[in-house]
C-alpha positions in Angstrom: -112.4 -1.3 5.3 -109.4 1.2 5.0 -109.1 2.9 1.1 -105.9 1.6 -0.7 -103.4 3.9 -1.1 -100.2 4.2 -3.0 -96.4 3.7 -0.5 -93.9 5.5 -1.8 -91.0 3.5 -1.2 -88.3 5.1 1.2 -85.6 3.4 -0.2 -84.1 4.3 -3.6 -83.3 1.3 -5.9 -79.9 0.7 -7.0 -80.4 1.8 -10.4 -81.7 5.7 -9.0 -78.7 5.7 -6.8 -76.4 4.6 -9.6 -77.7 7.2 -12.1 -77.5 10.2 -9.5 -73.6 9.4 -9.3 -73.3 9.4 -13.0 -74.7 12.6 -13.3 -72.6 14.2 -11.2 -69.4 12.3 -12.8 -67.9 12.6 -15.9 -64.8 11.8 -17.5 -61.3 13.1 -16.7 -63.0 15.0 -14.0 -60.6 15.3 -11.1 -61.4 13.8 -7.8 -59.2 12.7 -4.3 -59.2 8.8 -3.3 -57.2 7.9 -0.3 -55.9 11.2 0.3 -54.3 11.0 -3.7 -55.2 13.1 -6.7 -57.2 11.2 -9.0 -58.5 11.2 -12.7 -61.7 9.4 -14.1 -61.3 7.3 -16.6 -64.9 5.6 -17.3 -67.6 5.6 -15.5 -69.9 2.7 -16.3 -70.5 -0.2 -16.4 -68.0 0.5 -13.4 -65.8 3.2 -12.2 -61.9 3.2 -13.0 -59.9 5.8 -11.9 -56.0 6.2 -12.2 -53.8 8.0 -9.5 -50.1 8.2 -9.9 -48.9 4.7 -9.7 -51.8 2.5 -9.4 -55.1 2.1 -11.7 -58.2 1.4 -9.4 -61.8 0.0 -11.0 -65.3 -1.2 -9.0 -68.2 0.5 -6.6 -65.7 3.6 -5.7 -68.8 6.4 -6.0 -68.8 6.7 -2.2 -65.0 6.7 -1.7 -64.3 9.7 -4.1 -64.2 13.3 -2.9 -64.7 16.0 -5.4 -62.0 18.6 -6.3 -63.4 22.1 -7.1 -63.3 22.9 -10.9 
């Protein structure tokens, strides 16, 4: 008989991933989408964004590259 021992899991759960990107998000911060300076608007429950012409909302934490401050 083998002692029982604790897994870790090795995937993180949505909610860990979610809250990461949060943290390192905040509002009006100013970020790049499709090669066009954006700002943030809100951040959760979803993201929304606005660029020059066009407002964009949804799961866009992986599209978004970060200007320097």
């Amino acid at each position: 008989m083998s002692p029982s021992t604790k897994k870790n899991n090795c995937f993180p759960s949505l909610q860990d991933t979610q809250d990461k990107a949060a943290q390192q998000q905040r509002n009006g911060q100013k970020v790049r989408f499709e090669n066009e300076e954006a700002e943030i608007i809100r951040i959760s429950p979803f993201m929304v964004i606005i660029t020059k012409d066009r407002v964009v909302c949804g799961a866009l934490h992986h599209r978004l590259e970060y200007l320097a401050a």
